[in-house]
MMTF fields as JSON, N, C-alpha, C and O atoms, coordinates in Angstrom:
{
  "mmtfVersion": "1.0.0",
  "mmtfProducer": "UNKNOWN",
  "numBonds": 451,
  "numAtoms": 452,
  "numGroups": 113,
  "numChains": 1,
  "numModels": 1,
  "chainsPerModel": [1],
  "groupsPerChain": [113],
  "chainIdList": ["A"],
  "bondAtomList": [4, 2, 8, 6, 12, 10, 16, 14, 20, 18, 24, 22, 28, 26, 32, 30, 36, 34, 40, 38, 44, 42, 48, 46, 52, 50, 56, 54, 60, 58, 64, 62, 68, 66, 72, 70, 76, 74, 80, 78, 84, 82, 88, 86, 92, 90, 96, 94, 100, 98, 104, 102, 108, 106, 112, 110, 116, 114, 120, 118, 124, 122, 128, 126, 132, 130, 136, 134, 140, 138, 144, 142, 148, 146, 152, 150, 156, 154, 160, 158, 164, 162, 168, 166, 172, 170, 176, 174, 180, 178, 184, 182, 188, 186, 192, 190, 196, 194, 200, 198, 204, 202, 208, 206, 212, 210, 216, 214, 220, 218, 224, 222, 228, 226, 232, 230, 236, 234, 240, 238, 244, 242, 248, 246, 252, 250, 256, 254, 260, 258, 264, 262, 268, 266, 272, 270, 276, 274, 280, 278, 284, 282, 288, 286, 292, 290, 296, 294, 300, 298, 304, 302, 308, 306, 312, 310, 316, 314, 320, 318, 324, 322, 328, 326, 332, 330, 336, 334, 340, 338, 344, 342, 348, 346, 352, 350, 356, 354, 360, 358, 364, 362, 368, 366, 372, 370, 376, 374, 380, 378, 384, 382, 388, 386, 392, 390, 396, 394, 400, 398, 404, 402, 408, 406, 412, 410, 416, 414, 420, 418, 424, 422, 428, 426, 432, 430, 436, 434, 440, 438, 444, 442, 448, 446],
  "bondOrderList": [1, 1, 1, 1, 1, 1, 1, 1, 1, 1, 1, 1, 1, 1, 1, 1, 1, 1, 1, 1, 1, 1, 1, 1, 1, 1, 1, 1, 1, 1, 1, 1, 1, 1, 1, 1, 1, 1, 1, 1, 1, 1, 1, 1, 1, 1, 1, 1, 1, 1, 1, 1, 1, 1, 1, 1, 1, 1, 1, 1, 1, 1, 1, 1, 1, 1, 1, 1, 1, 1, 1, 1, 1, 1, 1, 1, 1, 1, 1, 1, 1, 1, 1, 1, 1, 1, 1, 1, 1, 1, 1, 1, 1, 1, 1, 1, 1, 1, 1, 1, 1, 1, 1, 1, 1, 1, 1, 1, 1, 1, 1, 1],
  "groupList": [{"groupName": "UNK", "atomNameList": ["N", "CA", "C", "O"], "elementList": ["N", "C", "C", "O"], "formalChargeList": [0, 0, 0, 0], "bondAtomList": [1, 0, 2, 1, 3, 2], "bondOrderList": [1, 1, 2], "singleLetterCode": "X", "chemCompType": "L-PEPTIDE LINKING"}],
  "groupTypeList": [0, 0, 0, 0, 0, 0, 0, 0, 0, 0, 0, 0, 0, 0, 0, 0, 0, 0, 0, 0, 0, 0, 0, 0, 0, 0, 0, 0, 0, 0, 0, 0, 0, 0, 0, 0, 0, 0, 0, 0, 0, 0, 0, 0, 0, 0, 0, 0, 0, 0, 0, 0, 0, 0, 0, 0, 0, 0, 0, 0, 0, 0, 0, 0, 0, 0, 0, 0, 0, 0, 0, 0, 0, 0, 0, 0, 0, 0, 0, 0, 0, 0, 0, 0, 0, 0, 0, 0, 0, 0, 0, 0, 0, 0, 0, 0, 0, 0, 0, 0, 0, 0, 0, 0, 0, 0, 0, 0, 0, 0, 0, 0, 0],
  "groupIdList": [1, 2, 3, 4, 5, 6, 7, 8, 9, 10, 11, 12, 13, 14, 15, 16, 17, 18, 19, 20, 21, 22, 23, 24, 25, 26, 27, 28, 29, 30, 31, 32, 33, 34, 35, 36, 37, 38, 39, 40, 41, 42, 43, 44, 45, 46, 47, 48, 49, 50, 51, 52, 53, 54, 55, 56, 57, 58, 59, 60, 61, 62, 63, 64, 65, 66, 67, 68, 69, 70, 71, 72, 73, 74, 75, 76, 77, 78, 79, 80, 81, 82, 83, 84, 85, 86, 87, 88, 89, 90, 91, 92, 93, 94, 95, 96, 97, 98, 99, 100, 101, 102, 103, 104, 105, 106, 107, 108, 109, 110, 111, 112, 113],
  "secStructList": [7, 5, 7, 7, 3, 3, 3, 3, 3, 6, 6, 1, 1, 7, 6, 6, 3, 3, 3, 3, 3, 3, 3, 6, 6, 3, 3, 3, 3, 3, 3, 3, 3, 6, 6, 3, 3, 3, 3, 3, 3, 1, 5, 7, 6, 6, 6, 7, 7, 5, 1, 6, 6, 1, 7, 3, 3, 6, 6, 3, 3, 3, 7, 6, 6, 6, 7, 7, 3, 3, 3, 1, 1, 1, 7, 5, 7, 6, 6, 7, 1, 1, 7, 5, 7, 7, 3, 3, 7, 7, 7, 3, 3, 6, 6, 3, 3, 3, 3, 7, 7, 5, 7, 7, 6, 6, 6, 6, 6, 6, 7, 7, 7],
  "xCoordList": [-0.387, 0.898, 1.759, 1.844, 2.474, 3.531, 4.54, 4.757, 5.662, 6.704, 7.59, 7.059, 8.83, 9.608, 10.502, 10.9, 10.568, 11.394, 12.758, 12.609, 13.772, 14.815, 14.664, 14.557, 14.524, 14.127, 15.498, 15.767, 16.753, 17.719, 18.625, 18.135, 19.54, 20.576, 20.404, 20.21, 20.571, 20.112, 21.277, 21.157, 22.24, 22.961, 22.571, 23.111, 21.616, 21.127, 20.074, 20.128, 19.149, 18.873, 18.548, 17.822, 19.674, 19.698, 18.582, 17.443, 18.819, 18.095, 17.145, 17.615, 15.675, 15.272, 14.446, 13.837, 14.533, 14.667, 13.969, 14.191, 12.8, 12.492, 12.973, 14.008, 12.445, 12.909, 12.251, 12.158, 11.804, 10.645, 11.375, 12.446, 10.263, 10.984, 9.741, 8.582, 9.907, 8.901, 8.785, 9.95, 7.998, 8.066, 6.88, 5.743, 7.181, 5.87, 4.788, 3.798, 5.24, 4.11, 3.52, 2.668, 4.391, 3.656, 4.831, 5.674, 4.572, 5.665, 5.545, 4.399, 6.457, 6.703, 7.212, 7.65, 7.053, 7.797, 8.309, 7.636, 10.175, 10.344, 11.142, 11.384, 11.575, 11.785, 12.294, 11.856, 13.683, 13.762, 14.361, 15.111, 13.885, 13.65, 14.017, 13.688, 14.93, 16.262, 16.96, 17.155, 17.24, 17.812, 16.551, 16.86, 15.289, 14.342, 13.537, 12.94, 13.618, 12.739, 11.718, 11.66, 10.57, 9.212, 8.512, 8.752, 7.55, 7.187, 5.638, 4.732, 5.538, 4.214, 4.003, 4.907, 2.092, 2.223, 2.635, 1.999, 3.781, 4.283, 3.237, 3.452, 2.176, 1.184, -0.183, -1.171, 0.277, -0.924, -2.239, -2.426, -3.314, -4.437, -5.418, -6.519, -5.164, -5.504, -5.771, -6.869, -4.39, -4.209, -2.872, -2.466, -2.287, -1.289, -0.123, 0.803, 0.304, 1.64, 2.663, 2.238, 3.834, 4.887, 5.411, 6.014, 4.88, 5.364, 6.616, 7.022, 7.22, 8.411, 9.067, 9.72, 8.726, 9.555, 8.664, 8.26, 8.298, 7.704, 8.467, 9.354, 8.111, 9.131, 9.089, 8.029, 9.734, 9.522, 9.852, 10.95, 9.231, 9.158, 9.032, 7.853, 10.026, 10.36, 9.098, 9.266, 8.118, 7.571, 6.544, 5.66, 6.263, 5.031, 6.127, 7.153, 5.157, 5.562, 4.569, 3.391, 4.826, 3.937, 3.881, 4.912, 2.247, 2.596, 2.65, 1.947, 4.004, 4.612, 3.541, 3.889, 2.059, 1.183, 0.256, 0.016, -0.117, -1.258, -0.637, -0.788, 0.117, 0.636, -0.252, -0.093, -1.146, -1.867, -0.363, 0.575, -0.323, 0.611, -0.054, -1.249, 1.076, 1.037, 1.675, 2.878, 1.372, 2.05, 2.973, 2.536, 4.222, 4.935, 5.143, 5.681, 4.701, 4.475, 3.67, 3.659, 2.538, 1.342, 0.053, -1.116, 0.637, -0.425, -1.045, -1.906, -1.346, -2.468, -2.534, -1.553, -3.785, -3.623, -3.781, -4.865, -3.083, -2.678, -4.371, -4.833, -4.802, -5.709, -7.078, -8.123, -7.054, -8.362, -7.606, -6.483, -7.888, -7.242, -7.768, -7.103, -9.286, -10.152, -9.322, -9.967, -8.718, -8.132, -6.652, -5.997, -6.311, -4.95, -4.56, -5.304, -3.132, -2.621, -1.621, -0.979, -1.585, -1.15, 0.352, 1.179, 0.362, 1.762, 2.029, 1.202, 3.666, 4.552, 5.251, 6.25, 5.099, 6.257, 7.665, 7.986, 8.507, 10.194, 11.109, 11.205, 11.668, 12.934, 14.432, 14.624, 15.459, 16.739, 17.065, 16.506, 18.452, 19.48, 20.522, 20.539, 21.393, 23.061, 23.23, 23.668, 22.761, 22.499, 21.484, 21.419, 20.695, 19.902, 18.161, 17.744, 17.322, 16.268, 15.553, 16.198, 14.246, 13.121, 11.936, 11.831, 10.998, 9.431, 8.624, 9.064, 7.449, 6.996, 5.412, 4.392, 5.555, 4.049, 3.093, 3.473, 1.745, 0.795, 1.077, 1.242, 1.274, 1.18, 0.608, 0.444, 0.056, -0.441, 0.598, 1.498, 0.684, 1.392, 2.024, 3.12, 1.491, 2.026, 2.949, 3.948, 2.784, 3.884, 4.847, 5.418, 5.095, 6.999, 7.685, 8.273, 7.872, 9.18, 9.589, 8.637, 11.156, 11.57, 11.834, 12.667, 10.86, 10.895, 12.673, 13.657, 12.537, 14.028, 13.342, 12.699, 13.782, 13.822, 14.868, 14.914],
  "yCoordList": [37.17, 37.764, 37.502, 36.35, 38.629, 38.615, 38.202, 38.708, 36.742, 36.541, 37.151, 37.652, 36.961, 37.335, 35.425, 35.029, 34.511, 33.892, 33.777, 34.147, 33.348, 33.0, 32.413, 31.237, 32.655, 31.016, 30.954, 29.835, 32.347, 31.364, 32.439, 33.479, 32.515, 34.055, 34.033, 33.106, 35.779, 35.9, 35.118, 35.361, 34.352, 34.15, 32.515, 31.729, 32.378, 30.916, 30.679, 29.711, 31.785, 32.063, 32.975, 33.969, 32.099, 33.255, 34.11, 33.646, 35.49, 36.09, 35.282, 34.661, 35.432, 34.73, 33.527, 32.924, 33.194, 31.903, 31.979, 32.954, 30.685, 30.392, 29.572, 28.924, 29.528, 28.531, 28.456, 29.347, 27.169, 26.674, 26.565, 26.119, 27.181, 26.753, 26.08, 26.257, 25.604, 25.265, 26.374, 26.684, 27.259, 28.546, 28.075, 28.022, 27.634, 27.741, 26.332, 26.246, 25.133, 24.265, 24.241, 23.558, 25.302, 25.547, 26.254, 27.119, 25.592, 26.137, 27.143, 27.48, 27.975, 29.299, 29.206, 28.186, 30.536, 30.216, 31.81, 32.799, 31.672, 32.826, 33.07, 32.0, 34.145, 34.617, 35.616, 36.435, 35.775, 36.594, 37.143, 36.516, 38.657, 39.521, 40.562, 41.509, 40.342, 41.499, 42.057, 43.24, 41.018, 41.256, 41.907, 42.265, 41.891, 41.909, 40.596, 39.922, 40.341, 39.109, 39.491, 40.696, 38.812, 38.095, 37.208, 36.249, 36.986, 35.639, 35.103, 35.633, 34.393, 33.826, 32.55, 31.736, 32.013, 30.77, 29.68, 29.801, 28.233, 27.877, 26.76, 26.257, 26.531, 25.894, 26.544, 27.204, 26.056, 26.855, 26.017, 24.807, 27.548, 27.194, 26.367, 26.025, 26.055, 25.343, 23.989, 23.441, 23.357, 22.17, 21.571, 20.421, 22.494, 22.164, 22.223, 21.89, 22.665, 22.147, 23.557, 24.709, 23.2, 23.969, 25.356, 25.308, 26.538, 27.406, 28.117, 28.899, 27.664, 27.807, 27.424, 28.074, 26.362, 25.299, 26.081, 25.221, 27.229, 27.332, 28.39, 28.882, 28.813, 29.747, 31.399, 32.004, 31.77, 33.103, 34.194, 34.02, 35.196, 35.971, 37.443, 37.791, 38.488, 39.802, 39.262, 38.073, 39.702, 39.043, 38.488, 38.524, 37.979, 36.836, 35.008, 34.599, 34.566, 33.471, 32.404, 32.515, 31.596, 30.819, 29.283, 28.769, 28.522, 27.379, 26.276, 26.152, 25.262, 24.318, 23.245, 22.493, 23.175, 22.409, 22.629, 21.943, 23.717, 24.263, 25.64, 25.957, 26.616, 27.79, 28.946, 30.103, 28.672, 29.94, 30.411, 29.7, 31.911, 32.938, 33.752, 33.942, 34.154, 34.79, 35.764, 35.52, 37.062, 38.146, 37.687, 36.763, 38.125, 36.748, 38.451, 38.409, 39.581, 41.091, 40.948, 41.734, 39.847, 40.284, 39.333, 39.524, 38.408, 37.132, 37.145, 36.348, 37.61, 37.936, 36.928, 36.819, 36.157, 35.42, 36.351, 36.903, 36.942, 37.297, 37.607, 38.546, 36.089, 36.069, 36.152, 36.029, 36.392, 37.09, 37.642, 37.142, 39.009, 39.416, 38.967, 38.81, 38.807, 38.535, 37.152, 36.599, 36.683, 34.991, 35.583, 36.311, 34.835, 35.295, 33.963, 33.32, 33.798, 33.235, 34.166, 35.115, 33.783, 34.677, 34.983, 34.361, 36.439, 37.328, 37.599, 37.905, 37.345, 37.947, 38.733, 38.736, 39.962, 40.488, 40.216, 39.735, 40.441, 39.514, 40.876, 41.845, 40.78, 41.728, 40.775, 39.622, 41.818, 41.519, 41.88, 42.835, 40.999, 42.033, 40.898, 39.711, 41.767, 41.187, 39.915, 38.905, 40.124, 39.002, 37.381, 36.455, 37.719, 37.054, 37.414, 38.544, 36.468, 36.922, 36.7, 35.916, 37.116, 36.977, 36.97, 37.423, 36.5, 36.143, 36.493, 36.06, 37.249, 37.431, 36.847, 37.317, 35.871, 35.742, 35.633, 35.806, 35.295, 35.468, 34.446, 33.558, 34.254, 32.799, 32.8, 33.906, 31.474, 31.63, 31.349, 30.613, 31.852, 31.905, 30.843, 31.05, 29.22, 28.166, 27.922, 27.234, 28.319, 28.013, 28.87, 28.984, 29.607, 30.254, 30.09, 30.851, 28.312, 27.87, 27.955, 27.892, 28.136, 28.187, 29.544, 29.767, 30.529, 32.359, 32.677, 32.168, 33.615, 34.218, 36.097, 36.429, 37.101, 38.603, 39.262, 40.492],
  "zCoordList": [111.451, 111.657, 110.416, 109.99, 109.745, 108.532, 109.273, 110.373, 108.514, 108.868, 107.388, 106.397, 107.581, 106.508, 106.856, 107.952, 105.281, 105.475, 104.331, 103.166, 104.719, 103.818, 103.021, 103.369, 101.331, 100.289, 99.486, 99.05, 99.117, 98.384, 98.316, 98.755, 97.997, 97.981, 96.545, 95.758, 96.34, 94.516, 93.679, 92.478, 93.938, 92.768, 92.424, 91.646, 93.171, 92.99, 91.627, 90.868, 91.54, 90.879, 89.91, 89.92, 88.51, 87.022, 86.667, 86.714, 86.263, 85.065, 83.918, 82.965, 84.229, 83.36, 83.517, 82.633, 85.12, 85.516, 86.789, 87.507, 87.328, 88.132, 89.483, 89.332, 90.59, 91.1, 92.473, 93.317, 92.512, 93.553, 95.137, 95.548, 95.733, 97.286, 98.252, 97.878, 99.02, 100.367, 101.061, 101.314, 101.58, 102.456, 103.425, 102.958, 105.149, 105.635, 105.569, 106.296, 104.427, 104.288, 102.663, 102.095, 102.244, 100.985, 99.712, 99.948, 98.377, 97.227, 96.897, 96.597, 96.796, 96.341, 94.779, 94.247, 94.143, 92.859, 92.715, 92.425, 93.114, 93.145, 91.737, 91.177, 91.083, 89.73, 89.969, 90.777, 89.072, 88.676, 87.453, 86.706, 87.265, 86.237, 86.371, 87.085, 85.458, 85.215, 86.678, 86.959, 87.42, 88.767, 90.112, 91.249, 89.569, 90.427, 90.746, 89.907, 92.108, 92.31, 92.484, 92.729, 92.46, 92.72, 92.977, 92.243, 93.842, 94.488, 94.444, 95.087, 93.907, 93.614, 93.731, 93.541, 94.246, 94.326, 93.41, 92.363, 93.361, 92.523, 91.757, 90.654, 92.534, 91.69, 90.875, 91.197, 89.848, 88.655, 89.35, 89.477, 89.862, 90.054, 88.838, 89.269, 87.537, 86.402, 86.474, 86.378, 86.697, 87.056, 87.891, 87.728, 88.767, 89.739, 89.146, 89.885, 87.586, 87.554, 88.02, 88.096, 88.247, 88.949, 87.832, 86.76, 88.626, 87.798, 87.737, 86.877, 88.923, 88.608, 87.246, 86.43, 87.294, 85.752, 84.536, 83.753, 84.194, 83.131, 82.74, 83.437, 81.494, 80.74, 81.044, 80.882, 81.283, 82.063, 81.045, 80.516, 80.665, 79.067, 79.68, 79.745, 80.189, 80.987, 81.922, 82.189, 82.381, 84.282, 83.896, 84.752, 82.96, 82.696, 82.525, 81.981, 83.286, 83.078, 82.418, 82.759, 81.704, 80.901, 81.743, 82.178, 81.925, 82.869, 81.775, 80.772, 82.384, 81.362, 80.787, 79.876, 81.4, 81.13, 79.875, 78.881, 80.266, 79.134, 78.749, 77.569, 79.65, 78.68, 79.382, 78.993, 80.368, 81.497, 81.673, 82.034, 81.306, 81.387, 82.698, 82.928, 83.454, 84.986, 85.032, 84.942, 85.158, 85.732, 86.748, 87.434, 87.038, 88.318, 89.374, 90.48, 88.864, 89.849, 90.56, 91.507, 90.49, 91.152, 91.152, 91.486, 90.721, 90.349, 89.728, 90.1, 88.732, 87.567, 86.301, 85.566, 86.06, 84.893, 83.787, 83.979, 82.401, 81.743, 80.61, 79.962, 80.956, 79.927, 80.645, 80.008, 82.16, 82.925, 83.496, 83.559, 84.217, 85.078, 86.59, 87.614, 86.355, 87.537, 87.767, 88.659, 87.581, 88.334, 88.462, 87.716, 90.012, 90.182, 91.165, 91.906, 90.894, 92.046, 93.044, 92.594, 94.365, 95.162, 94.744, 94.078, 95.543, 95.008, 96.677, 97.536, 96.819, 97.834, 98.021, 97.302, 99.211, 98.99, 99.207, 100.294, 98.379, 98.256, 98.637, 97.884, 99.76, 100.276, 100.171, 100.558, 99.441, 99.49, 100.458, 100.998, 101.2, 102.606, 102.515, 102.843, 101.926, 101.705, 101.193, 101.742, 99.886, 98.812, 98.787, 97.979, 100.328, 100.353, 99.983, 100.235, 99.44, 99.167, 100.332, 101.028, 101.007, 101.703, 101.071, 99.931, 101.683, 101.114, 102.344, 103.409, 102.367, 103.493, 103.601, 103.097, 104.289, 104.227, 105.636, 106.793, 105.16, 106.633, 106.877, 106.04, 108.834, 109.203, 110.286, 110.8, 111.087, 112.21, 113.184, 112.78, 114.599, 115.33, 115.723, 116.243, 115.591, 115.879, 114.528, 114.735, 113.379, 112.408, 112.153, 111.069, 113.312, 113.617, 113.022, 112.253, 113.355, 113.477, 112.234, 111.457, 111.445, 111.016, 110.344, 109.465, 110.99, 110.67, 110.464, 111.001, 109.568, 109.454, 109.122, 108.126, 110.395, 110.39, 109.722, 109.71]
}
């Protein structure tokens, strides 16, 4: 089952700029670019570090460890395409962002529609 949850209202986070949330049990790394967000998993499948905190260059983001660059549209490592980390879909509604992801029915709690 797709939930949709609340991770931050857009003015929290700048143009340019990442920023990690808990969604569900698990870090998100939402971004945004040029007033469009995007949501991807916030740990680099490489070696775990937080991609939020890495440098974000129009929707690639670079990870602050080694520099694995990520499509942040769609999860795509830059330099395979075949390796990806997961991509969310991110809905605005009245200056708040949403993240929608799969969950199982016992982890509800905390859903925002």
């Amino acid at each position: 089952m797709k939930k949709q949850f609340r991770v931050a209202r857009t003015g929290e986070i700048p143009v340019g700029k990442g920023h990690a949330v808990e969604v569900n049990n698990r870090m998100i790394a939402i971004f945004n670019v040029d007033g469009q967000f995007h949501a991807i998993d916030d740990m680099c499948p490489h070696m775990g570090a937080s991609l939020a905190a890495g440098e974000l260059d129009g929707c690639v983001v670079s990870c602050p460890l080694h520099g694995w660059r990520y499509d942040v549209t769609d999860g795509t490592w830059r330099d395979n395409p075949r390796v990806s980390t997961d991509a969310f879909p991110v809905t605005l509604k009245q200056g708040e962002i949403f993240v929608e992801m799969e969950i199982k029915d016992e982890d509800s709690a905390g859903e925002q529609s």
